[in-house]
N, C-alpha and C positions, 0 to 999 in steps of 0.2 A: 504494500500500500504506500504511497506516496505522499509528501507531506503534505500537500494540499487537501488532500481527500483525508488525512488523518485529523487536521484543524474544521474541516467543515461536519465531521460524525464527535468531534468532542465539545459536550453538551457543557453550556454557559453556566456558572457558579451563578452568576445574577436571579435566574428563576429555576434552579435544581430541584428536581424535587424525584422521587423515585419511591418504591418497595422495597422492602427489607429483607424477602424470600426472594427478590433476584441480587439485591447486593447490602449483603448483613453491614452493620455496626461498624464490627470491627476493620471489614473495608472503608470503609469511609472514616476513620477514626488514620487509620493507617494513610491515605488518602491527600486528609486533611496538613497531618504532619510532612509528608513529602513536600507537598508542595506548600507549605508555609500559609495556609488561608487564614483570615481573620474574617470572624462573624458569630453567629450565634445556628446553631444544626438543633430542630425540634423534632424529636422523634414521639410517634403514638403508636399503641394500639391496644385496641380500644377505647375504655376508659381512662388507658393511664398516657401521662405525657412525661415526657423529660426535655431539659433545654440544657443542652453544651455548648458552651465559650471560649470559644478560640481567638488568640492572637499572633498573627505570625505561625502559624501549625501548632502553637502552645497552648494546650488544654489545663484552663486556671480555674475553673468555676462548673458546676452543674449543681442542677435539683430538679425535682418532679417528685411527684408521691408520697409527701413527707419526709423526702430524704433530701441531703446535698452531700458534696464532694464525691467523693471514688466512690460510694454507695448507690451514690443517682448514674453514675456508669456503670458499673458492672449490673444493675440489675437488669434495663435495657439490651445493655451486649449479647444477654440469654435470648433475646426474640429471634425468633423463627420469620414471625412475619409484623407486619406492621406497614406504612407508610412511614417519612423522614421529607425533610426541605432546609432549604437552608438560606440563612438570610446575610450576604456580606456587609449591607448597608445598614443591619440593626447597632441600637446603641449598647455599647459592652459595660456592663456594672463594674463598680469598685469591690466586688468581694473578689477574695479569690480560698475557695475551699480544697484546692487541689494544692498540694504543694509535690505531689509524686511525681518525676519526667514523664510526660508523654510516652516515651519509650517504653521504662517501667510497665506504664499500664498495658500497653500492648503486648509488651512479655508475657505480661501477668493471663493478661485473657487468652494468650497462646497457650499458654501452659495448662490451664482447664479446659482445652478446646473447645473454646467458646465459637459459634454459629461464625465461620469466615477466617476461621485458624489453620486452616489447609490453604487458603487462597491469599494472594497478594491481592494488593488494592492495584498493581499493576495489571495482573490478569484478569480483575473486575471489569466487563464490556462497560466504557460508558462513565469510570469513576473518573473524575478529576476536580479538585478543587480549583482552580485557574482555567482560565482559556488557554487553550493548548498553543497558541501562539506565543505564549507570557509563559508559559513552565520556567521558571528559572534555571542553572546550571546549581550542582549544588552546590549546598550550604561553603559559604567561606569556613577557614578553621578560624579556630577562635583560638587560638593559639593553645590551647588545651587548661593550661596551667587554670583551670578553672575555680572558680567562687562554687568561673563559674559562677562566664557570666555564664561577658561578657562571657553560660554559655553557660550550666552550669555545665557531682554523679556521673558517673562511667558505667550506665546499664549496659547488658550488650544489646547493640542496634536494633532494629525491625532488618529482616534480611534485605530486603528489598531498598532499601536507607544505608549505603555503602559512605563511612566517616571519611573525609578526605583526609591527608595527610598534610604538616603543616608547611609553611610558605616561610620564604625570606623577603620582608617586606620592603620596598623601596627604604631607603636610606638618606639624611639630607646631608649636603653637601656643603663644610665649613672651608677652612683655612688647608689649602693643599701642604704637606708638608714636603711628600715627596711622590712623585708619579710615574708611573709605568716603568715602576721596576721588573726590569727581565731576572723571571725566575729562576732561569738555568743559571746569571751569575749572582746570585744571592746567597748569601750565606743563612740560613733561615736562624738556625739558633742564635746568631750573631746581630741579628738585625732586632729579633723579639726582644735581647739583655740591654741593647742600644735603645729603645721604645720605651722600655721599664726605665732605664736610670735616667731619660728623659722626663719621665711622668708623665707619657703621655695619654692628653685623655681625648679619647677619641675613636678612632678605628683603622684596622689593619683591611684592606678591600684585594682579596682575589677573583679574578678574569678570567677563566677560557673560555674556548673553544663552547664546550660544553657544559661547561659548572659555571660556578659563583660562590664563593666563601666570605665569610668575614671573622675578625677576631674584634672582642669592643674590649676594650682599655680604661679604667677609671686612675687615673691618678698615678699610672705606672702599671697597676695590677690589670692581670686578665680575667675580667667577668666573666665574658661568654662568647664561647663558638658557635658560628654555623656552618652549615655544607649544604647549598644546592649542588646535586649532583643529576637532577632533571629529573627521576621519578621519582626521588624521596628527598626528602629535607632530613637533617643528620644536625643535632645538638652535641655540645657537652665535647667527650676524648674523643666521641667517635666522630665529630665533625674536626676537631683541632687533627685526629690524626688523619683523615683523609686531607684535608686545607694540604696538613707537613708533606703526606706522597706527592700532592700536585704540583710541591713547589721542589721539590728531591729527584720529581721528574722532569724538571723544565719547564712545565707547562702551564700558560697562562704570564701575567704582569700582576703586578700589584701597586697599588696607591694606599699611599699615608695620609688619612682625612682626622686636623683636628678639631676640636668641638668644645664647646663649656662644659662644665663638669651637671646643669642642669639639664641640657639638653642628651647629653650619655646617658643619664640616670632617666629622662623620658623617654631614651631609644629603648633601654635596658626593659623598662616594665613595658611597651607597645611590644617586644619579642619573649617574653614572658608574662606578661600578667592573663590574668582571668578576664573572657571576657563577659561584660553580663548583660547586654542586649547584642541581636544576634540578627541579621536577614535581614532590617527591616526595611521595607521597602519605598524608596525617595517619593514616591507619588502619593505615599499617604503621608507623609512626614514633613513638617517643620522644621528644616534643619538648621535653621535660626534660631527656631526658640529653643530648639535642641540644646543647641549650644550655650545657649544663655542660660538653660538651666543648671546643664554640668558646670559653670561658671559661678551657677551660686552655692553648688550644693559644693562648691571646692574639690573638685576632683582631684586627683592625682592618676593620670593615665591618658587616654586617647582616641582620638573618634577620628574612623576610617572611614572614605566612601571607595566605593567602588563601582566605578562604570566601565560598559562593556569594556569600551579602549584604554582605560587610564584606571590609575590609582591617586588619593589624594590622602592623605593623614593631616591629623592636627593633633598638635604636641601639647597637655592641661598637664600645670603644677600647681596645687593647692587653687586649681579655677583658673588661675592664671593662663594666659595663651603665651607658650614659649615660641613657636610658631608655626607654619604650616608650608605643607610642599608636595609636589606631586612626585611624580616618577618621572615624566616627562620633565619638569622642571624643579629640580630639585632643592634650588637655592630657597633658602628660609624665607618666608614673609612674616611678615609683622602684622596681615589681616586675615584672616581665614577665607576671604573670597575666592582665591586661586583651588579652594576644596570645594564650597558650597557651591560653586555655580556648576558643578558635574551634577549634581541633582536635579538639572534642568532634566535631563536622561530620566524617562519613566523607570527603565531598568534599573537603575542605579541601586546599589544597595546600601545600610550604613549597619554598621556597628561601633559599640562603646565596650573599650576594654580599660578596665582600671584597677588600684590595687589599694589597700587600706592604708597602709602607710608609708610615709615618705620617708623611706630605708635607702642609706648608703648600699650598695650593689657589695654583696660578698663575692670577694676576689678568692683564686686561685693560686695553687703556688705555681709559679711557669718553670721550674726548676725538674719539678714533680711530673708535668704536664710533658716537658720535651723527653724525660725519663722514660716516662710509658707511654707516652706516641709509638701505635703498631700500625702495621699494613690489617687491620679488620676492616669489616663490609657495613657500610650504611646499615644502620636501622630505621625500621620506617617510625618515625616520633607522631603517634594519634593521639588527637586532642578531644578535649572533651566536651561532646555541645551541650551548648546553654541555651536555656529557654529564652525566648524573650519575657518580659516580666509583664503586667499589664500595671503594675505601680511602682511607686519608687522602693519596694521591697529589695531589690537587687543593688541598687545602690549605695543603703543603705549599708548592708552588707559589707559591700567593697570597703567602706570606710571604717565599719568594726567587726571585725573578724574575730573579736577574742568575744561573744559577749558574757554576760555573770552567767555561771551555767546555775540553772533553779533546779531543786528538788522536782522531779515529777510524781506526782501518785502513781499508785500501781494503778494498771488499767482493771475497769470492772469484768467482775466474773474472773479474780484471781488468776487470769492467763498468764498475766505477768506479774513478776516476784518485782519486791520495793525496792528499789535501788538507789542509794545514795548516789546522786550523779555527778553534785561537785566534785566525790570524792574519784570517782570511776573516772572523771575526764580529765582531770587532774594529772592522774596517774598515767595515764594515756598519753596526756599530751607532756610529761614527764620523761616518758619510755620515747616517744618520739624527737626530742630535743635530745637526750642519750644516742640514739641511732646516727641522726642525721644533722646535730651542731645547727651551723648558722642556714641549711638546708632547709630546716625542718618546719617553717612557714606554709607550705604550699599545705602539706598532712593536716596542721593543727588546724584551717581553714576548712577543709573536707570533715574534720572532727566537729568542730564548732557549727557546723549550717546542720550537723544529722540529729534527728528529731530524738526525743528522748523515751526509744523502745530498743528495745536490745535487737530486736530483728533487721531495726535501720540500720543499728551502729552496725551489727554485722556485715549488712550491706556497704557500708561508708568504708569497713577494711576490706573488703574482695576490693572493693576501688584501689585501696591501698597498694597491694600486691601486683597492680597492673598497670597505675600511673607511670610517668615515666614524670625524672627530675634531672636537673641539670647537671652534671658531674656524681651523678649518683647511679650507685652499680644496682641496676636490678636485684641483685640479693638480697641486698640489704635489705629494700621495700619489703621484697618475697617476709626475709626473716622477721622483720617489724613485725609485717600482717599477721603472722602466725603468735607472736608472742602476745601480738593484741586479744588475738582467738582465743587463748590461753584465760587472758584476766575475766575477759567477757561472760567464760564458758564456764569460770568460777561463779557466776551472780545468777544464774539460775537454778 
């Protein structure tokens, strides 16, 4: 079939409306998250009704029946048959009773095979949330390092929902120091010890053929490595040792860019932080007032757009605009214009990635670093998506990551045994500052956002065990996660 004849058979979100015994729940639930819809999905039958709230493919709200949250979903997800419509132009309330990923709940309903758990919402004749001309490419990464959101939780995906791998994002462009150093006559350890006792703050930029690397610098210290190597992006040793082979081989140039020490520490969190709004799309958005809000609420982090042809970022320190720049034109500006006017583009997308606080960047020792620089292979580094949020819950977030952890009751009907929580997370985020030192930020954040039932916090460690952190050996997560298993599996 051809694309024309495939845009003129897929039917308009504008007036959707369909049966439930030719496409269940859980397709359209699946559906909705691929393609990012925002609106309100009523489904009936009979005498019962339920209404689901989506923003951006993120499922924040439901009720019908005397129920809300994950309740008023799963009981619907059980119909066989019914009627469903969907409204993109409805107004979306301020609750939000769902706080489980999207993902999550689709798991979940996989797992019971629930009516549409053999089928993809791809193979559903006719499902689409979007006009199939508008289908998006998918989701940007969000750079993993999630609050999360900017994104948030590491369920595993809907199969059909394939996480993309993360990106090396345009770069701005300061004070050249030195340019198009040929790498065959470089001395690479000689040049890194010359950079260090310089203090330079800034970045180390590799060129080829094929790749793209960089090294970021604070004050002399090595922060953080990357490695575009074209089908994976590579953090951490295993980009600094791929960067060392391509320069061991001759191959590529390099340039010496330096930068303020403010502007590094905003490169440093836009290539790690969390992002916490995710997809959103320029033609519903203000990205004006966008901006002026992250301006008051003081961010600390960065707001991306992205249209088809270009990339644009803008650089927030405590709200502050340190400045903004594209790909295309990389030189700093001092107005945000050169970003916001890509959102002329109905396409365009934006995201907001930010981090709680305003932390000097933990350096490496480069000593250590050219020691164990090996000839090993790319890892692919997956990130972690993030909801979009429908309030400033996400943001909120970003700025305090640690909060008072409360007592919770045990839940009724004695399922769950009472558990002192300050004392449990405490410990936790004790055993984790043990493991992982000045690391161990990224973990106590995934600690702090998981609800207070033992079955979440379980869930918040298989996260554990699987995230990936910057300079950190997968073992070690592995072994965390297990010791964490360990205290957990004592409180029941």
């Amino acid at each position: 079939m051809d694309s024309k004849s495939s845009i003129e058979q897929a039917p308009r979100l504008l007036d959707y409306k369909g049966n439930l015994d030719q496409t269940p729940l859980l397709s359209l639930l699946q559906s909705m998250q691929a393609q990012r819809a925002t609106g309100t999905l009523q489904v009936r039958n009979g005498g019962e009704a339920f209404s689901l709230f989506f923003l951006f493919g993120h499922l924040f709200h439901a009720y019908g029946n005397g129920s809300q949250g994950e309740d008023a979903v799963f009981q619907p997800l059980t119909w066989r048959q019914g009627d469903y419509s969907f409204d993109p132009k409805s107004k979306l309330p301020t609750e939000e009773t769902i706080t489980a990923p999207t993902t999550d709940i689709l798991a979940e309903a996989r797992r019971r095979g629930l009516p549409g758990a053999d089928n993809s919402a791809a193979a559903q004749p006719g499902v689409s949330a979007a006009p199939a001309q508008e289908r998006p490419a998918p989701p940007p990464p969000m750079a993993e390092r999630p609050v999360t959101s900017p994104g948030i939780v590491q369920p595993q995906p809907a199969p059909s929902v394939e996480q993309p791998t993360t990106e090396l994002y345009p770069l701005p462009v300061g004070k050249l120091v030195y340019e198009s150093l040929k790498t065959a006559f470089v001395d690479f350890p000689k040049l890194l010890r010359s950079l260090s006792s310089d203090r330079l703050t800034g970045y180390l930029r590799l060129t080829g053929l094929a790749s793209r690397g960089m090294i970021l610098f604070y004050q002399g210290s090595l922060i953080e490595s990357f490695y575009d190597g074209g089908a994976v992006v590579s953090t951490g040793r295993t980009a600094f040792s791929l960067f060392k082979n391509d320069v061991d081989r001759g191959e590529g140039s390099m340039d010496v860019i330096e930068l303020t020490p403010e502007v590094v520490t905003a490169i440093y969190q836009l290539l790690t932080a969390p992002t916490i709004l995710q997809g959103l799309l320029a033609r519903f958005v203000d990205v004006k007032a966008l901006l002026e809000y992250l301006q008051e609420e003081q961010i600390h982090g960065s707001l991306l757009v992205r249209a088809p042809e270009e990339m644009g970022i803008v650089l927030l320190r405590g709200g502050q605009l340190l400045g903004a720049f594209t790909r295309g034109q990389p030189q700093l500006e001092q107005q945000p214009d050169i970003v916001t006017k890509l959102c002329s583009d109905p396409k365009t997308r934006i995201e907001v990635k930010a981090v709680a606080d305003l932390e000097e960047p933990a350096s490496v020792s480069l000593e250590e670093m050219l020691a164990t620089a090996t000839s090993i292979p790319a890892t692919v580094y997956r990130t972690t998506p993030a909801a979009a949020s429908p309030n400033a819950s996400a943001l909120q977030a970003a700025r305090n990551p640690h909060p008072q952890v409360e007592t919770a009751p045990a839940q009724a009907g004695g399922a769950e045994p009472e558990v002192d929580w300050q004392t449990l997370m405490n410990q936790l985020y004790q055993m984790t500052d043990n493991a992982l030192q000045s690391r161990a930020k990224k973990v106590k954040e995934m600690l702090a956002s998981t609800e207070h039932n033992l079955d979440a916090l379980e869930r918040t460690i298989d996260r554990v065990s699987q995230t990936s952190i910057m300079f950190v050996d997968p073992t070690r997560l592995t072994n965390l996660a297990n010791e964490m298993r360990q205290v957990v599996e004592e409180q029941r």
